[in-house]
N, C-alpha and C positions, 0 to 999 in steps of 0.2 A: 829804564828803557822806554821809549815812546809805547804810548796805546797800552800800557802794560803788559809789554811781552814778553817773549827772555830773548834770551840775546842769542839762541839757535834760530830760534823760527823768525827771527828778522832777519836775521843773515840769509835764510833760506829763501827766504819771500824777497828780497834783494837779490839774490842771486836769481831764483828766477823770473824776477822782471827784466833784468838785466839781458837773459838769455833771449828771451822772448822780444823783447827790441832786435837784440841783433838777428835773428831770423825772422822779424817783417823787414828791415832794411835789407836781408838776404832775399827776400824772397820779391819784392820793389827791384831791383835790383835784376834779378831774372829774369820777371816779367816784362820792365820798359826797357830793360838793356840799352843804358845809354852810354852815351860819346864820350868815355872817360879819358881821350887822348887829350895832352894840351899843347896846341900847334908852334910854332917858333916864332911864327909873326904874329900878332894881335891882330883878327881879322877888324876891317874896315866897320865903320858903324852902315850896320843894313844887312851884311856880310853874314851874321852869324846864323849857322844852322841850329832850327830849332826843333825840328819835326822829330819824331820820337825814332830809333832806330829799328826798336822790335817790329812797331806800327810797320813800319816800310817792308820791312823783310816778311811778315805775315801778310800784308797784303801781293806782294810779289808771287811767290809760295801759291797763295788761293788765285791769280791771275792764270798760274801755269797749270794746273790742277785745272782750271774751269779750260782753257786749251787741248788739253789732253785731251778731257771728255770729249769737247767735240769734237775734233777729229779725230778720237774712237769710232763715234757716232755715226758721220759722215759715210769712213770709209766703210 
């Protein structure tokens, strides 16, 4: 076995690197939430949306939120 090991504790240690990928890809994933649709046309070159989708929707979010306040404020 490689490194000199036995052939549990690489399995193990393979299995969880294994795991551990897949929940940073999960957790990437969460966090940018992106446009995983694929459209029917092939947009136009210039065309493609790039901007992150989470980005938009948390700044949207703290846009209404800083609204609220002030017109808490106000009235």
């Amino acid at each position: 076995m490689p490194a000199g090991v036995s052939w549990t504790r690489y399995a193990r240690f393979l299995g969880a690197s294994v795991l551990a990928m897949f929940a940073g890809a999960q957790a990437v994933h969460m966090y940018y939430l992106p446009d995983l649709s694929i459209p029917e046309i092939p947009p136009k070159p210039g065309e493609l949306r790039t901007e992150l989708q989470g980005y938009r929707l948390r700044e949207e979010a703290a846009a209404a939120l800083q609204q609220i306040k002030t017109k808490n404020n106000v009235d």
